[in-house]
Backbone as CSV, one residue per row, in Angstrom:
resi,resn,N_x,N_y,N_z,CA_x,CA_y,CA_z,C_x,C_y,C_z
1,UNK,3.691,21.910,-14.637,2.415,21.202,-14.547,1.319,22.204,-14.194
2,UNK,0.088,21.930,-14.569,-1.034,23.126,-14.544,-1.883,22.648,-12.830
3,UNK,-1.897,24.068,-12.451,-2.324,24.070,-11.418,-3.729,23.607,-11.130
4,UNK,-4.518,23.342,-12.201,-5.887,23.002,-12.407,-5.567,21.375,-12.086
5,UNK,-4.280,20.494,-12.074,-4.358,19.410,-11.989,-4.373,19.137,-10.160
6,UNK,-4.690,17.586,-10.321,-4.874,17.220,-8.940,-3.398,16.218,-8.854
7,UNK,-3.185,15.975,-7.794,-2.216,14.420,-7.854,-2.695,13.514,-6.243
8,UNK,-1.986,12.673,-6.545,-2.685,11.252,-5.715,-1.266,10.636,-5.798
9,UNK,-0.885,9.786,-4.859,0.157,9.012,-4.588,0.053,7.714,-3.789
10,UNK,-0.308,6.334,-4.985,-0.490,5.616,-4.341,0.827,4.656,-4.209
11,UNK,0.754,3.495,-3.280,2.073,2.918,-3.022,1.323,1.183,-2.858
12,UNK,2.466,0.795,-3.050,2.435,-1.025,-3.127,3.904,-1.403,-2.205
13,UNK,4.026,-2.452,-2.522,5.030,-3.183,-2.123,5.280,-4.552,-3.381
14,UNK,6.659,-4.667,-4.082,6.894,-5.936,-4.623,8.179,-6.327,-4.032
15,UNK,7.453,-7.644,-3.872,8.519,-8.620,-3.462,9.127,-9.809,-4.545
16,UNK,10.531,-9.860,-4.376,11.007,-10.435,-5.641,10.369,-12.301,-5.472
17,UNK,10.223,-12.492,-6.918,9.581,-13.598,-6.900,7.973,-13.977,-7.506
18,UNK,7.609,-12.826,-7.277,5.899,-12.698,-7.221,5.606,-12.216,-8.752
19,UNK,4.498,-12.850,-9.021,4.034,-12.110,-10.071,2.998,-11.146,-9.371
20,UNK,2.867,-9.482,-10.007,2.314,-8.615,-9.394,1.947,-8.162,-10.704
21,UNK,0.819,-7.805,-10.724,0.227,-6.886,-11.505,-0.833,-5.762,-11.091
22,UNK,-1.044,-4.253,-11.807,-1.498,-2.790,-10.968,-2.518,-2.885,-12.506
23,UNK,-3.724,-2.786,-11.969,-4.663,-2.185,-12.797,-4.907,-0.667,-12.810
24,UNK,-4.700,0.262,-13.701,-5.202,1.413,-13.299,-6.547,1.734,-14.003
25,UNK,-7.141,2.054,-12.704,-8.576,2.209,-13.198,-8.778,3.884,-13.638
26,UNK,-8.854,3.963,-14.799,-9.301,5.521,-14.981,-10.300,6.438,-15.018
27,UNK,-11.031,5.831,-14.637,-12.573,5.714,-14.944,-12.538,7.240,-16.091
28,UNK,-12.033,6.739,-16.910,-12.519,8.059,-18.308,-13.762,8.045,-18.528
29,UNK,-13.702,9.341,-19.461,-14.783,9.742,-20.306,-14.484,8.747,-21.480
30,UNK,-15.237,7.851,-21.830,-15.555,7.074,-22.729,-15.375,7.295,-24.146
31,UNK,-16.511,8.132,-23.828,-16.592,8.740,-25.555,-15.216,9.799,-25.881
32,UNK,-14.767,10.308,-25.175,-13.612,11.318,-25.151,-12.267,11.112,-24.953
33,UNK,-12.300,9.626,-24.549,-11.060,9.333,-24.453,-9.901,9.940,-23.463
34,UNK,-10.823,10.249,-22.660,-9.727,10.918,-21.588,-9.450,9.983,-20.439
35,UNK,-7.808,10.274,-20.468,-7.238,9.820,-19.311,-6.043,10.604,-18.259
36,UNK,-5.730,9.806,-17.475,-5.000,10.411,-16.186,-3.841,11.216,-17.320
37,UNK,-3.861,12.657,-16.235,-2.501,13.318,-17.046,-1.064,12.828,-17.194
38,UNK,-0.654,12.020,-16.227,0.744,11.773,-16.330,0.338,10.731,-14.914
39,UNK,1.498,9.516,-15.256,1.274,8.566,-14.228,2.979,8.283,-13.694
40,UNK,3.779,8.435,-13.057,5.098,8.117,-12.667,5.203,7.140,-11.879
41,UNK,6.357,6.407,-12.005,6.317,5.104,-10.753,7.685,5.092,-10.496
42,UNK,8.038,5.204,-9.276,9.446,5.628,-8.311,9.284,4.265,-7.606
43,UNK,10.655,3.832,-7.267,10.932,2.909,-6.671,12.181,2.856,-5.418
44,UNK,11.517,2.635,-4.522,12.948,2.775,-3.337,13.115,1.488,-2.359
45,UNK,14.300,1.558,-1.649,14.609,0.343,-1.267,14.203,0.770,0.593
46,UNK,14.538,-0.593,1.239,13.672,-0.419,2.765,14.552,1.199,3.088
47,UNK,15.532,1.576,3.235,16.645,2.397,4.143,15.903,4.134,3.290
48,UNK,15.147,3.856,1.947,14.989,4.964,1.538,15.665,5.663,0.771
49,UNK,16.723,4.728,0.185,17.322,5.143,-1.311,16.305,5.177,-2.385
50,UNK,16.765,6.033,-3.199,15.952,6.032,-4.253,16.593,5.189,-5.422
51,UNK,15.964,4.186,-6.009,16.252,3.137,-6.937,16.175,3.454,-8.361
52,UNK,15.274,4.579,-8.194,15.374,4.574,-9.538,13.531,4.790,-9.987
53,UNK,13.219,5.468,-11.285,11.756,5.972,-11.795,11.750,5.754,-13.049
54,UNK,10.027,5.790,-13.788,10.151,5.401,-14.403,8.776,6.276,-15.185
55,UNK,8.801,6.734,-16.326,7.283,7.609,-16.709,6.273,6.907,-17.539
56,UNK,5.081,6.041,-17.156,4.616,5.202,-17.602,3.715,6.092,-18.410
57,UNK,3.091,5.374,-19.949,2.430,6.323,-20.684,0.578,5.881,-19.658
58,UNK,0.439,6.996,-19.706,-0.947,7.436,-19.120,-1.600,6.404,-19.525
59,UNK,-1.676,6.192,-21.210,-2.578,5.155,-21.975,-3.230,3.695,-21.110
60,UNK,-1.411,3.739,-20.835,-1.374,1.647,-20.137,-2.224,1.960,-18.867
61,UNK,-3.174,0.770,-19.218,-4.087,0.766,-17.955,-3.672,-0.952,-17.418
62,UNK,-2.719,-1.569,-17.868,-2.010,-2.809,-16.655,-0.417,-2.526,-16.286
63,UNK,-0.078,-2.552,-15.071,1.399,-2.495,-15.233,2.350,-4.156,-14.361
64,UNK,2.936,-4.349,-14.946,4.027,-5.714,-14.622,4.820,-4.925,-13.650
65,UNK,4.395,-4.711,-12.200,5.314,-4.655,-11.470,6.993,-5.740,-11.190
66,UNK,6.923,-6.854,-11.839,7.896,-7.348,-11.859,8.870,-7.038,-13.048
67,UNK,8.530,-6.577,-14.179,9.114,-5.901,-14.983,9.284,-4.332,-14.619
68,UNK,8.762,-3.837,-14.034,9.096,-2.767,-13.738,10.355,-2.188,-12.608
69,UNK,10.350,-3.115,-11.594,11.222,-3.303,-10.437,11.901,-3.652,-11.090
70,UNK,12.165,-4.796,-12.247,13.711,-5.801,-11.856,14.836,-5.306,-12.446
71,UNK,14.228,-4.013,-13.100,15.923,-3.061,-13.530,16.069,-2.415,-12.344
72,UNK,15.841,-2.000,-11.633,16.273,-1.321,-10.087,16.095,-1.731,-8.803
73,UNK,15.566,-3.299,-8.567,15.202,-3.450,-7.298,17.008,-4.101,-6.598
74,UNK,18.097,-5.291,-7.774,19.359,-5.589,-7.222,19.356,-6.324,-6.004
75,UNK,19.302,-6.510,-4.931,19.191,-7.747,-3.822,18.101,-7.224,-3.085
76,UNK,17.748,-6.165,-3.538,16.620,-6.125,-2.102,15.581,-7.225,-2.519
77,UNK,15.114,-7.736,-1.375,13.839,-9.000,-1.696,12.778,-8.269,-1.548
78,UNK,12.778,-6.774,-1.037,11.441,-6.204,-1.284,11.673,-4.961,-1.520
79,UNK,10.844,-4.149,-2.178,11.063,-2.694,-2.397,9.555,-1.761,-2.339
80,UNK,9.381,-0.629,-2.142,8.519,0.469,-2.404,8.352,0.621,-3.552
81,UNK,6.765,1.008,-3.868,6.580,1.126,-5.004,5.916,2.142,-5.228
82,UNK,6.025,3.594,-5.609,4.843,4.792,-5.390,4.545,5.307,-6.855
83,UNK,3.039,5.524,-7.052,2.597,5.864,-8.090,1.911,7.218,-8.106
84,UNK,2.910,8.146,-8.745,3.126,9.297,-8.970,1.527,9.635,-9.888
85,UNK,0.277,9.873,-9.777,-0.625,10.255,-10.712,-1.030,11.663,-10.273
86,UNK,-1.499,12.161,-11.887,-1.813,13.534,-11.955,-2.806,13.821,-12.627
87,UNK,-4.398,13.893,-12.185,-5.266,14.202,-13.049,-5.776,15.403,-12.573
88,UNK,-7.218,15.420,-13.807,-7.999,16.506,-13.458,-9.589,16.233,-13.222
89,UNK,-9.560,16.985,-12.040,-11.050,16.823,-11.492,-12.308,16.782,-12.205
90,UNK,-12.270,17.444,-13.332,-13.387,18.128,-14.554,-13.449,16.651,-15.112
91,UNK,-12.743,15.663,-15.068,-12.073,14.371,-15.793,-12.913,13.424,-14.877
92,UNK,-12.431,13.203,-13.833,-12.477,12.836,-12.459,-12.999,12.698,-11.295
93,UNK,-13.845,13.022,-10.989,-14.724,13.305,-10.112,-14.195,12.754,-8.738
94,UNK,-14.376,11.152,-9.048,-13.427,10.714,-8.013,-12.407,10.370,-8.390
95,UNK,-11.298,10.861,-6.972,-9.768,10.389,-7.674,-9.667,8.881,-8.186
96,UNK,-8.824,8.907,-8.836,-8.469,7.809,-9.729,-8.109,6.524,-8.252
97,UNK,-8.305,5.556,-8.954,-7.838,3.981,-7.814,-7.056,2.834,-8.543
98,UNK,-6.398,2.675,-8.145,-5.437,1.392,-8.476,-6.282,0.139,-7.776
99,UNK,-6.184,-1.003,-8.687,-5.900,-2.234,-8.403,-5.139,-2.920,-8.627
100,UNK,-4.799,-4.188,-7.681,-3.659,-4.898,-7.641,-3.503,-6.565,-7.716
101,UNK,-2.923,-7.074,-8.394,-3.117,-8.969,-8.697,-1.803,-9.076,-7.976
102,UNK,-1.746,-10.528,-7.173,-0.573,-11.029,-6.262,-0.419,-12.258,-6.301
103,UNK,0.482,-13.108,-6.800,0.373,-14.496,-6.469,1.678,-14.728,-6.583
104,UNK,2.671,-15.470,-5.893,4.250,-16.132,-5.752,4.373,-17.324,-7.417
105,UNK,5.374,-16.580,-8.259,5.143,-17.498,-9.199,5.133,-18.810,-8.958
106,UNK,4.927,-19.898,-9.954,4.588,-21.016,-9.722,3.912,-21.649,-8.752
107,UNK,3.095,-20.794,-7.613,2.513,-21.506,-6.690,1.180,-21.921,-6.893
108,UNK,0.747,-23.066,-6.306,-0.872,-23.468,-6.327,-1.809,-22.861,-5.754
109,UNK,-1.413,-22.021,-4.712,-2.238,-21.469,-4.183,-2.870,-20.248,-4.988
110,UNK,-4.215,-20.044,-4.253,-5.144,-18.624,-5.047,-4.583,-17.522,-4.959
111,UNK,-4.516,-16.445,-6.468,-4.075,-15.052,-6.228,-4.174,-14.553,-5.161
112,UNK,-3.904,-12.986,-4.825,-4.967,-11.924,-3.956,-5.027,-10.761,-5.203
113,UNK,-6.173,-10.613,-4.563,-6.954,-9.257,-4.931,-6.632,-7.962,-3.800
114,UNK,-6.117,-7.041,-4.357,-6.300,-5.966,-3.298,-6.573,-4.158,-4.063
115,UNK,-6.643,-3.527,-3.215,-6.955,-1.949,-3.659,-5.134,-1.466,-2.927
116,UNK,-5.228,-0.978,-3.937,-3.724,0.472,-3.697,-3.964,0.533,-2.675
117,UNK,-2.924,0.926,-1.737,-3.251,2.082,-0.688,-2.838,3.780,-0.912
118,UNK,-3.304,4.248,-0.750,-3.286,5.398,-0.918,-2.690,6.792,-0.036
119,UNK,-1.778,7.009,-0.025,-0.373,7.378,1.155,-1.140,9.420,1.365
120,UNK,-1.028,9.458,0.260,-1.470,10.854,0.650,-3.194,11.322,-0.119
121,UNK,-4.224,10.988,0.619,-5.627,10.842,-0.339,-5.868,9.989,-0.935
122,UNK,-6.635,9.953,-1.136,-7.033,8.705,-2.425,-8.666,8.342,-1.989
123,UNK,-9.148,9.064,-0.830,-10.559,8.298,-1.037,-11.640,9.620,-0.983
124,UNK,-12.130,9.299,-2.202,-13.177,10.329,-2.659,-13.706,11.366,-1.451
125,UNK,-13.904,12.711,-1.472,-13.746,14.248,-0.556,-15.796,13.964,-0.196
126,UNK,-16.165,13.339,-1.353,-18.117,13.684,-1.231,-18.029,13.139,-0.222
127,UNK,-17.690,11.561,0.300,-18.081,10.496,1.446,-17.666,11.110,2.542
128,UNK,-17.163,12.212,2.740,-16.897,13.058,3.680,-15.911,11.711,4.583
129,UNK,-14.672,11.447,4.637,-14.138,10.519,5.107,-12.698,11.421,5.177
130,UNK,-12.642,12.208,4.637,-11.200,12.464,4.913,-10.473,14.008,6.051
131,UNK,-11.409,13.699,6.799,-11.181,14.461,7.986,-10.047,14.616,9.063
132,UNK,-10.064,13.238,9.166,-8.826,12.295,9.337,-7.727,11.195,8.676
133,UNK,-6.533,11.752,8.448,-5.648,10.767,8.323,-4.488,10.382,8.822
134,UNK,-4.684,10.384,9.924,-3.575,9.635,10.541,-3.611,8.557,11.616
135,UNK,-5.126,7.680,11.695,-5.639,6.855,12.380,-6.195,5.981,11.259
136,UNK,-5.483,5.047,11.487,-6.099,3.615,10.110,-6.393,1.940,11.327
137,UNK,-7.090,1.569,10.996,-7.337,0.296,11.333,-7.521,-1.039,10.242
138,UNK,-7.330,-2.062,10.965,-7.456,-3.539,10.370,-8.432,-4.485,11.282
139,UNK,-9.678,-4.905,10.830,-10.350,-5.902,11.654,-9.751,-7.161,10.786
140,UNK,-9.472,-8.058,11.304,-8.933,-9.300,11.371,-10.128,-10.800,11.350
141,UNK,-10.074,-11.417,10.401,-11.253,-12.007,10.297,-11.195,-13.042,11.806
142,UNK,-12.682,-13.805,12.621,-12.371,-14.655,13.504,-11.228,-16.038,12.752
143,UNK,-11.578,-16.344,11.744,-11.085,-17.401,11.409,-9.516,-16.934,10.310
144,UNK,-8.603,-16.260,10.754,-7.595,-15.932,10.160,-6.272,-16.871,9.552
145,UNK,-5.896,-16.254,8.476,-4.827,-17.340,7.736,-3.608,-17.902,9.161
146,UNK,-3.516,-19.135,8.452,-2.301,-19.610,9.450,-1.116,-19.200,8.856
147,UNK,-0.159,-18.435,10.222,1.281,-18.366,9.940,1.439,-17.030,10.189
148,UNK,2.913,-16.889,10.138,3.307,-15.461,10.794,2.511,-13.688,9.904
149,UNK,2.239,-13.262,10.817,1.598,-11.605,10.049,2.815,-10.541,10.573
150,UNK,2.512,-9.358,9.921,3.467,-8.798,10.471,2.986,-7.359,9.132
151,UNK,3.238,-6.229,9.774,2.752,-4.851,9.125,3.972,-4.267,8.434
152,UNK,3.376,-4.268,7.028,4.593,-3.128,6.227,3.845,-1.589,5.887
153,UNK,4.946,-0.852,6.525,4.757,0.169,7.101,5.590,1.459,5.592
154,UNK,5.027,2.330,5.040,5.875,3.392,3.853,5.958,4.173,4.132
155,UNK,6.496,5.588,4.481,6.671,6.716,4.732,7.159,7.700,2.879
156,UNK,6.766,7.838,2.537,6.585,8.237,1.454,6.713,10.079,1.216
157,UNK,7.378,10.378,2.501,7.880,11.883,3.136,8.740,12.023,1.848
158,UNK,8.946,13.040,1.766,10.293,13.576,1.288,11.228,14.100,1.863
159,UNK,10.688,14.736,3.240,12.021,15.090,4.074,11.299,14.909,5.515
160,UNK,10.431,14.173,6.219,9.997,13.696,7.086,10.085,12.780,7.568
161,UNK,11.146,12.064,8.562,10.672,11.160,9.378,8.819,11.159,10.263
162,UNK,9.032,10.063,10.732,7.384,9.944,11.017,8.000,8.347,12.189
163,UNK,7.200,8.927,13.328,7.321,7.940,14.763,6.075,7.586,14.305
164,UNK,5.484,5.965,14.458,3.900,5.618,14.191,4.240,4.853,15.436
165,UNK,2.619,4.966,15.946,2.579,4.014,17.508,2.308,2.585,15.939
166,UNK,1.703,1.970,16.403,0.999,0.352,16.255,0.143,-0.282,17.469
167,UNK,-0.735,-0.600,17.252,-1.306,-1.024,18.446,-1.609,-2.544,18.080
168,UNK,-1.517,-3.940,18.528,-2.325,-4.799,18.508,-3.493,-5.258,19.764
169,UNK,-4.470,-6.024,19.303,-5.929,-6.205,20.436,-5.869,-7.891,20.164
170,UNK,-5.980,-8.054,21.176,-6.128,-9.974,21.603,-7.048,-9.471,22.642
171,UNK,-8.757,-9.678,22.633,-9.469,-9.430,23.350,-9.365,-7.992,23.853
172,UNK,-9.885,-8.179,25.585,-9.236,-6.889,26.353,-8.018,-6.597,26.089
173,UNK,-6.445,-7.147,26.120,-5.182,-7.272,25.605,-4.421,-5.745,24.854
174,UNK,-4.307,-4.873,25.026,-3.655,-4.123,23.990,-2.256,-3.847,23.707
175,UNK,-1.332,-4.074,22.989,-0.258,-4.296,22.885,0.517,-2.549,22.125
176,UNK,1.435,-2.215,22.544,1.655,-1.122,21.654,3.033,-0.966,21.375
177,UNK,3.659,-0.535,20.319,4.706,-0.384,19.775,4.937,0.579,18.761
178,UNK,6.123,1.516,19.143,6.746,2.437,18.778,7.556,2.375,17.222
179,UNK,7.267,3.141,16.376,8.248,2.764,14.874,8.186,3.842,14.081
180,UNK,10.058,4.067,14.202,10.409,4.971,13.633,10.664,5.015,12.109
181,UNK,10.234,5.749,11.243,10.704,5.405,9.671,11.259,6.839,9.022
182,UNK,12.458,6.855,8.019,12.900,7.694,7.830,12.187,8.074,6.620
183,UNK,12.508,9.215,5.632,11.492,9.883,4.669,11.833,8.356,3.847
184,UNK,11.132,8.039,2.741,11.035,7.373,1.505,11.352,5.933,2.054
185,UNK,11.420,5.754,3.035,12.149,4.401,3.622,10.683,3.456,4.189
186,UNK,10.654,2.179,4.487,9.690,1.365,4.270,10.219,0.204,5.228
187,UNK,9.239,-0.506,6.260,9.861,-1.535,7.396,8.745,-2.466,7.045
188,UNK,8.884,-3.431,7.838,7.906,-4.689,7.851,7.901,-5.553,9.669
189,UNK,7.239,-4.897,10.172,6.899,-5.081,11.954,5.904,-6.349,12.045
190,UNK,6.219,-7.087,12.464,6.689,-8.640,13.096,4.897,-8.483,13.664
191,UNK,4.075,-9.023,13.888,2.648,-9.223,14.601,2.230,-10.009,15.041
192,UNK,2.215,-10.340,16.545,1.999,-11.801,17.405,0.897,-12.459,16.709
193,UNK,0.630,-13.816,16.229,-0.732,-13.928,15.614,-1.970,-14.195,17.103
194,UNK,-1.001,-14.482,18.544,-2.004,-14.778,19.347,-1.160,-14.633,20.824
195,UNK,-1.798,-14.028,21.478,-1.278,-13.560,23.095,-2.403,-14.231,24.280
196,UNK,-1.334,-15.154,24.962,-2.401,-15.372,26.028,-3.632,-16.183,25.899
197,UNK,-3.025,-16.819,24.919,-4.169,-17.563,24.324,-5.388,-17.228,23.140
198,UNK,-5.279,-15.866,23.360,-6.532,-14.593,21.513,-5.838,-14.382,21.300
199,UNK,-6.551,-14.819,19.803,-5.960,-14.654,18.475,-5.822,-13.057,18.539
200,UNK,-4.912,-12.848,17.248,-4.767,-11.073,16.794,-6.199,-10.948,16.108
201,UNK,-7.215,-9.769,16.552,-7.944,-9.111,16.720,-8.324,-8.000,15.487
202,UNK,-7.410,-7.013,15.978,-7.184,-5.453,15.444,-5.756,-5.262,15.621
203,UNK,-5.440,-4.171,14.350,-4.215,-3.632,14.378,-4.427,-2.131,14.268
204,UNK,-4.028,-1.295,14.970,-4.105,0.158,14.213,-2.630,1.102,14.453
205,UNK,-2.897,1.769,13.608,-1.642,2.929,13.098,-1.912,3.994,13.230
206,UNK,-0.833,5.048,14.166,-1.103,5.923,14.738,-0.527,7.200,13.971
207,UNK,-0.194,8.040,13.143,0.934,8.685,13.038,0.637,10.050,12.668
208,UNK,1.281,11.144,12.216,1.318,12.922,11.857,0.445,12.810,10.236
209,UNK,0.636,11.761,9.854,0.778,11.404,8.296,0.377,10.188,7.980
210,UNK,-0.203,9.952,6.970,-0.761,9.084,6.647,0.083,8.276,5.725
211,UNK,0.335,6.959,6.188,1.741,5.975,5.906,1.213,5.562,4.669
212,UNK,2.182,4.407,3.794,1.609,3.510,3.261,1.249,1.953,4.260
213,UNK,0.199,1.462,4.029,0.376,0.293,5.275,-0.614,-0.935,4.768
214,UNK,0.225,-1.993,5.033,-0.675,-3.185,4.741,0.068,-3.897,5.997
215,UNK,-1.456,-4.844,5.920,-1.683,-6.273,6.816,-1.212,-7.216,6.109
216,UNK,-0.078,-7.933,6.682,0.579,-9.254,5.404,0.678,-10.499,6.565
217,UNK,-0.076,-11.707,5.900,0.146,-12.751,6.463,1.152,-13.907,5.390
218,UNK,1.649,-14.695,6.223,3.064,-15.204,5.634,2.743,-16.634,5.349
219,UNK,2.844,-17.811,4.675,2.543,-19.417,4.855,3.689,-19.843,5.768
220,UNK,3.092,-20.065,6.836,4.424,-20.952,7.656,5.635,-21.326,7.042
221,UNK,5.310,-21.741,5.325,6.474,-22.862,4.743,6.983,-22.074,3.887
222,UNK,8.196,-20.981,3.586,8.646,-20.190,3.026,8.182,-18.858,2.597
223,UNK,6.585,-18.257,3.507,7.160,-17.257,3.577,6.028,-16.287,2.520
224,UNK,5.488,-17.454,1.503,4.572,-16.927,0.377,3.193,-15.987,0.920
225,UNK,2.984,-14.783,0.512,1.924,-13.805,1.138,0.928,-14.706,0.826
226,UNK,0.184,-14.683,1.742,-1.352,-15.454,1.814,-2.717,-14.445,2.538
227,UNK,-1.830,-13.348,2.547,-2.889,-12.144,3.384,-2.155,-11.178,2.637
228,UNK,-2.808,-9.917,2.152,-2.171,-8.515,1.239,-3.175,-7.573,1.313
229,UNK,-3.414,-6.735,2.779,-4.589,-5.633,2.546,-3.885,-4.334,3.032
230,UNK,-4.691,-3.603,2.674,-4.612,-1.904,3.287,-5.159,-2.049,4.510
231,UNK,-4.968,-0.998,5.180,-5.737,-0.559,6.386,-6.057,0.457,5.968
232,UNK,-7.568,0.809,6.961,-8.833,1.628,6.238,-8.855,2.769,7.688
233,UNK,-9.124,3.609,6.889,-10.172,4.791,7.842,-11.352,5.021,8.436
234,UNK,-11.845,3.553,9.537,-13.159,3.752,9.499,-13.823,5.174,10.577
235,UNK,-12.874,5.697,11.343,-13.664,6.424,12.113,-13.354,7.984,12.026
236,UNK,-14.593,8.235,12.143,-14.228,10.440,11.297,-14.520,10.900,12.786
């Protein structure tokens, strides 16, 4: 691969059941027809086996994460999902971004909308934001979905374990917890929705490395995601 290229590694989570779909946004040159050099999508299970990859043509700008998983995902009900991209800056300006569609098949309820998260970079070098990465936060709306939340956490190492604190905030309240994840391996940590009477607040993630990590809220009644975000970098 030419050293003039860049790469980006973003990550998801599918859970069996769901229809999921990944927009890749390329933002090409129009008239030129240029797109991302090579796009790969690896798939691993929570413990950090590797399941299995797959070399998507650059061209496809939608991908069927449920077609893509269901030759390698086998009983896991959830798996890692990392997207191997490789462009060039001259192309690019800002790195490339994934978007993402979520909804539990057959359900009535409304999709979600979300942005990739982005495990190693992913948010443009001009906004001067990437000074830091290993401090991410979640503000939590006052009026939050009902039913259990709880943080899925990616380590997307190749030969790194990674200890992340977690912190939750119920008011003054700060709660903290320790979590260990092995390289390529992926957890999902349990989140009081309310202590002491306040609601969950803030969540933040502490770690060497910058995880994959989303905020997931659950429907009381089996379980269907009704919350699907990243946590952000707001402070440099």
């Amino acid at each position: 691969m030419s050293s003039s290229l860049s790469a980006l590694l973003s990550v998801t989570f599918y859970e069996a059941g769901d229809d999921h779909l990944i927009e890749v946004v390329h933002q090409r040159d129009t008239a030129a027809r240029r797109r991302l050099a090579s796009l790969d999508v690896g798939i691993y299970a929570p413990d950090g086996r590797f399941l299995g990859s797959l070399a998507i043509d650059p061209r496809q700008e939608t991908l069927d994460l449920g077609r893509l998983a269901r030759e390698h995902q086998g009983a896991h009900p959830r798996v890692m999902v990392v997207f191997d991209t490789r462009y060039d800056e001259r192309i690019f300006p800002y790195r490339p971004h994934h978007y993402g569609y979520l909804h539990r098949r057959g359900s009535a309820a409304p999709p979600l909308y979300y942005a990739v998260n982005a495990a190693l970079g992913g948010v443009p070098d001009r906004i001067g934001a990437t000074g830091i990465n290993n401090f991410e936060t979640y503000l939590f709306r006052t009026r939050g979905v009902a039913g259990p939340h709880s943080l899925l956490l990616g380590n997307v190492s190749r030969f790194s374990p990674v200890k992340a604190q977690v912190f939750t905030y119920y008011g003054a309240t700060r709660v903290s917890l320790d979590v260990a994840i092995d390289p390529k391996a992926h957890a999902e940590v349990p989140l009081a929705a309310e202590r002491d009477g306040r609601p969950l607040e803030r969540v933040e993630v502490k770690a060497l490395f910058r995880l994959a990590s989303y905020v997931v809220g659950r429907h009381p009644d089996g379980g269907e995601l009704v919350l699907f975000d990243h946590l952000f970098t707001y402070f440099k």
